[in-house]
C-alpha positions as CSV (number, residue, x, y, z in Angstrom):
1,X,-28.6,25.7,52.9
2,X,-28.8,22.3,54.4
3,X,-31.8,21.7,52.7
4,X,-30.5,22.8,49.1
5,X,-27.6,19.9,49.8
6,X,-30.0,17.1,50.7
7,X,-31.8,18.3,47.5
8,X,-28.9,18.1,45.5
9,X,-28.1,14.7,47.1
10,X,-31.1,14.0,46.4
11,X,-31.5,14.3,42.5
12,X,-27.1,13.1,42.4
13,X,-28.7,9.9,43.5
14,X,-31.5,9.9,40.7
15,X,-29.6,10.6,37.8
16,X,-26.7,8.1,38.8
17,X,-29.0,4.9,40.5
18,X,-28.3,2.6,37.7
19,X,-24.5,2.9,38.6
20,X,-24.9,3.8,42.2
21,X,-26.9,0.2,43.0
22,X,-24.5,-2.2,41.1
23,X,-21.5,-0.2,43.0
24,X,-23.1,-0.8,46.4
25,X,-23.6,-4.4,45.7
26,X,-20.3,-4.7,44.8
27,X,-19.3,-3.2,48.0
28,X,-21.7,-5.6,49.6
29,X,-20.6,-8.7,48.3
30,X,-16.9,-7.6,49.1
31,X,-17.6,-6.9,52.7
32,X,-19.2,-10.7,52.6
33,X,-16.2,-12.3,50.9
34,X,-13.7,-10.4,53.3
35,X,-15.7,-11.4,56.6
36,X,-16.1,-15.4,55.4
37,X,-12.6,-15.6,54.5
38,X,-11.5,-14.4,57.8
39,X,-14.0,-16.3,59.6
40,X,-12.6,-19.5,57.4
41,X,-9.1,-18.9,58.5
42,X,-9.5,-18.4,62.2
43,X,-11.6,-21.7,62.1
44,X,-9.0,-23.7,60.2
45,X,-6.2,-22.3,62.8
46,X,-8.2,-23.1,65.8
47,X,-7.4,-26.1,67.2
48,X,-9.1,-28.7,69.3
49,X,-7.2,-31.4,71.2
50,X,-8.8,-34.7,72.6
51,X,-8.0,-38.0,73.5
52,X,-8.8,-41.3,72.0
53,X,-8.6,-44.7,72.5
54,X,-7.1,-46.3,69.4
55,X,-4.9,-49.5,67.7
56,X,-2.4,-50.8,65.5
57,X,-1.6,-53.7,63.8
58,X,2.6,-54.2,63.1
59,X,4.0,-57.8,61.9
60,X,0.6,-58.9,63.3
61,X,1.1,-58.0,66.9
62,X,-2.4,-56.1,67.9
63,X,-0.8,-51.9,69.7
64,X,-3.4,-50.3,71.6
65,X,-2.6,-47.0,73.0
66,X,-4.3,-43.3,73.6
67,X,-3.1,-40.8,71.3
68,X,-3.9,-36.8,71.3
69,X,-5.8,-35.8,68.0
70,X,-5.7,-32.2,67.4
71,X,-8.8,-31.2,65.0
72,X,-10.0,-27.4,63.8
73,X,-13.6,-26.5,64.2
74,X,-14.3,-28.2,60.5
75,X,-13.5,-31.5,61.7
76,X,-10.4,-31.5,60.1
77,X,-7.8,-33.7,61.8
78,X,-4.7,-31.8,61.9
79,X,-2.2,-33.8,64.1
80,X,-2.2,-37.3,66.3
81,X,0.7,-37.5,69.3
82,X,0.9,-41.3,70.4
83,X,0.8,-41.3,74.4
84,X,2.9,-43.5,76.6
85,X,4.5,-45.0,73.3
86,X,6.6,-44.5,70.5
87,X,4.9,-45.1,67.3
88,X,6.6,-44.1,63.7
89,X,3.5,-43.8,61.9
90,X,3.5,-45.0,58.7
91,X,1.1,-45.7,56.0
92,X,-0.9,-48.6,58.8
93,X,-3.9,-47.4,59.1
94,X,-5.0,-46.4,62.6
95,X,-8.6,-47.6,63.9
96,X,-10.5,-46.1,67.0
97,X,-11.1,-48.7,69.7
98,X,-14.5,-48.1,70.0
99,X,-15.9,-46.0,67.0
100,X,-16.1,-46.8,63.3
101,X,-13.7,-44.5,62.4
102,X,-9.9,-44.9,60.7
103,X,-7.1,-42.5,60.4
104,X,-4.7,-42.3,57.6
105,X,-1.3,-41.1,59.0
106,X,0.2,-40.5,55.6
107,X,-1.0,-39.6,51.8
108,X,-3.0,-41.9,50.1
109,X,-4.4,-42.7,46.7
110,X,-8.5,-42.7,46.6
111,X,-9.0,-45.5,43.6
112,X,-12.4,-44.9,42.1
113,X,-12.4,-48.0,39.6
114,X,-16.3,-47.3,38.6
115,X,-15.1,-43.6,37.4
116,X,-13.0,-44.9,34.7
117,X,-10.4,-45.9,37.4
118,X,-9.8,-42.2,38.6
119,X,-7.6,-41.7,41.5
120,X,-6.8,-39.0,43.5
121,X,-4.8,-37.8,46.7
122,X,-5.9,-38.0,50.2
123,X,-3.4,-36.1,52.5
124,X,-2.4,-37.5,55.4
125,X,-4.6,-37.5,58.9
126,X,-7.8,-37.9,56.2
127,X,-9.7,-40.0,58.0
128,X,-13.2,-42.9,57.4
129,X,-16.4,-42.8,59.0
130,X,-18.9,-45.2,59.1
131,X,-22.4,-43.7,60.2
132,X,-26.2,-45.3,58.9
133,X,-24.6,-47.8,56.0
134,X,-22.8,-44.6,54.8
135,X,-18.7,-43.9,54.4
136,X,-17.5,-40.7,54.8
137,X,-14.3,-39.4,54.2
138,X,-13.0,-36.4,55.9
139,X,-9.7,-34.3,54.6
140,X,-8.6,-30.9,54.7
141,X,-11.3,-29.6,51.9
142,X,-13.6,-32.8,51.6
143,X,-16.1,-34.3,53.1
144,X,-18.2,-36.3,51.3
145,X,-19.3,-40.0,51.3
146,X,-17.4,-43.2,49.3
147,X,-18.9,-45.6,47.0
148,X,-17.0,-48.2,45.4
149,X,-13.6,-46.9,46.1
150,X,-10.3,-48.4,47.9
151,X,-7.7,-46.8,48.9
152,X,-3.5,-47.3,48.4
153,X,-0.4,-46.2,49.4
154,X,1.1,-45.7,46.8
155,X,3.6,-48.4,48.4
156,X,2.1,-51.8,49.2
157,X,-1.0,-51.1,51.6
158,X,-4.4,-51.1,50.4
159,X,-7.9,-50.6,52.2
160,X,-11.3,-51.3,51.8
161,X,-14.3,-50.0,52.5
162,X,-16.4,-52.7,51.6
163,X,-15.8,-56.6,51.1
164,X,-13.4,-58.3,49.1
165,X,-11.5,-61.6,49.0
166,X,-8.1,-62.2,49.2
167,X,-6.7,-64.4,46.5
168,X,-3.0,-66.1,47.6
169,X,-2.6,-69.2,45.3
170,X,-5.5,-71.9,45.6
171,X,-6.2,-69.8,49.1
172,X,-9.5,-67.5,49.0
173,X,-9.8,-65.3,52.0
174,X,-12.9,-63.2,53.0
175,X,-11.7,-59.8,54.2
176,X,-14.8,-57.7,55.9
177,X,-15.2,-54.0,55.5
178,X,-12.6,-51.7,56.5
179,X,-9.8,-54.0,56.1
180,X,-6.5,-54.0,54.7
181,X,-3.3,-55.9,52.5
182,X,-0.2,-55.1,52.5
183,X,2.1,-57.0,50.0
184,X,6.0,-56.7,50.2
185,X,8.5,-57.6,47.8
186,X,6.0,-60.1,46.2
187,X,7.1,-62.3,49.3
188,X,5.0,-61.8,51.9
189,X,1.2,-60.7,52.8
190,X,-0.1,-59.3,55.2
191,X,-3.8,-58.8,55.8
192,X,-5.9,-57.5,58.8
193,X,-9.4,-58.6,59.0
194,X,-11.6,-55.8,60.8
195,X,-14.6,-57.8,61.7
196,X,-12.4,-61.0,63.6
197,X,-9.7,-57.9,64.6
198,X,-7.2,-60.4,63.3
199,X,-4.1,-59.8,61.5
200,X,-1.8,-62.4,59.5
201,X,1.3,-62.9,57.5
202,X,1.9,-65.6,54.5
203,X,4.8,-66.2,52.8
204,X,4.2,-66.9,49.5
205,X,6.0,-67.6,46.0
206,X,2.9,-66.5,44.2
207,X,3.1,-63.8,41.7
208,X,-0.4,-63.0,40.6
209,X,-2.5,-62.5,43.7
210,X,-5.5,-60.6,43.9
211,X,-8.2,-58.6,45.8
212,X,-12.1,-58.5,44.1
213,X,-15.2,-57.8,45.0
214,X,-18.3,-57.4,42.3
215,X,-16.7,-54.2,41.0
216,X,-13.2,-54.7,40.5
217,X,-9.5,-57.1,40.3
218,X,-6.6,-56.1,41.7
219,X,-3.3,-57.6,41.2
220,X,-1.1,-57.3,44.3
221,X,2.1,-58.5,42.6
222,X,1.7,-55.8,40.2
223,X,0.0,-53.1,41.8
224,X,-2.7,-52.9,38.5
225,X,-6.8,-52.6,38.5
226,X,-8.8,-54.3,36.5
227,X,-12.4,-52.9,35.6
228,X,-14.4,-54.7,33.0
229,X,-12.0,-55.5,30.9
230,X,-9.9,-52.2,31.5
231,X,-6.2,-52.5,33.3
232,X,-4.5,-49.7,34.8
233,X,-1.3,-49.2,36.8
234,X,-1.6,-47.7,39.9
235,X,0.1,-44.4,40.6
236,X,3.3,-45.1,42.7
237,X,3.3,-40.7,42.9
238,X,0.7,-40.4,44.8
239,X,2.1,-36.0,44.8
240,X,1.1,-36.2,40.5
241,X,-2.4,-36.5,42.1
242,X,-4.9,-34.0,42.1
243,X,-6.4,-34.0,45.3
244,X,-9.6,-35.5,46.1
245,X,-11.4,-32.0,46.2
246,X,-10.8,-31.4,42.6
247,X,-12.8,-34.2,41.8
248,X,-16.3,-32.4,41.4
């Protein structure tokens, strides 16, 4: 009896293998998808908390304080808690102390001028690396390196991966890698200088200055880019951005 039922098993499994196969990789491939997803989630739940050393500049006084970073198992920075102080974070950019690394508290634009001016959002606690001449930047689903991009606010605050010079009147100013301006009301600028750690504000009546490298212009006063001959205004909304995982 047994033996007529493995027999009949048997030949079930001949006649029907074309549909049987594709059916059991289905079943495969489902049991795959099921177990990475739930492997994805617990490791974008799971958090990490450490300390580290880290500063701010505000209205050009220097703010060095420990602050608790809480990260899940991608990397993914998911919280910062100020310790000892009170700190409303704003768009200021925070720097580690002792590693090449910077955190963005809040959403920014990511301003790709050499892909036909393209921006998109960075959500908050995205954070810069700087590892082997390369710049990294870390958000909830990217993690891929920079090129000639900055990145803005949205606001007034815009930072740079690379060099640029500051433009205020007949003033030129060199501003190093991983620097930052922030211009308000067209009346004052501020800009912090990463390789002197220095940060200073100018008053200034001047209503077309600008940041360039090799690559790009932009006016301050106006919040546009300027690429080769093409002007764009910046996006004030940075949440009409796609975010900067749609990008490939």
């Amino acid at each position: 009896m047994k033996t007529e039922k493995i027999v009949n098993i048997k030949n079930i499994i001949k006649e029907n293998y074309k549909l049987i196969i594709p059916i059991a990789l289905m079943i495969v491939i489902f049991i795959a998808f099921l177990i990475y997803y739930k492997v994805s989630i617990i490791s974008s739940n799971y958090t990490i908390d450490e300390t580290a050393e880290v500063y701010q500049y505000f209205y050009d006084q220097k703010y060095e304080y420990k602050t608790t970073i809480s990260k899940n198992r991608k990397d993914v920075i998911l919280d910062t808690k100020p310790q000892d102080i009170k700190i409303n974070l704003d768009s200021t950019p925070i720097y580690y102390q002792k590693e090449d690394i910077v955190i963005f508290p809040k959403d920014m634009s990511v301003v790709m001028p050499t892909l036909s001016c393209a921006e998109y959002l960075s959500k908050g606690y995205s954070y810069i690396t700087y590892e082997n001449g390369i710049y990294t930047l870390t958000t909830d689903k990217y993690n891929k390196k920079l090129n000639h991009y900055f990145l803005y606010d949205g606001l007034d605050l815009y930072f740079f991966i690379e060099p640029v010079t500051l433009t205020i009147g007949k003033e030129n100013i060199e501003l190093s890698s991983f620097s930052y301006v922030i211009a308000k009301y067209n009346k004052y600028i501020t800009y912090y200088d990463k390789k002197t750690d220095t940060s200073k504000t100018i008053e200034t009546d001047v209503d077309d200055s600008t940041i360039k490298n090799e690559y790009y212009t932009i006016n301050i006063s106006k919040d546009s880019l300027n690429y080769h001959g093409t002007t764009i205004l910046l996006t004030s909304s940075l949440e009409n951005l796609n975010t900067i995982d749609k990008k490939d």
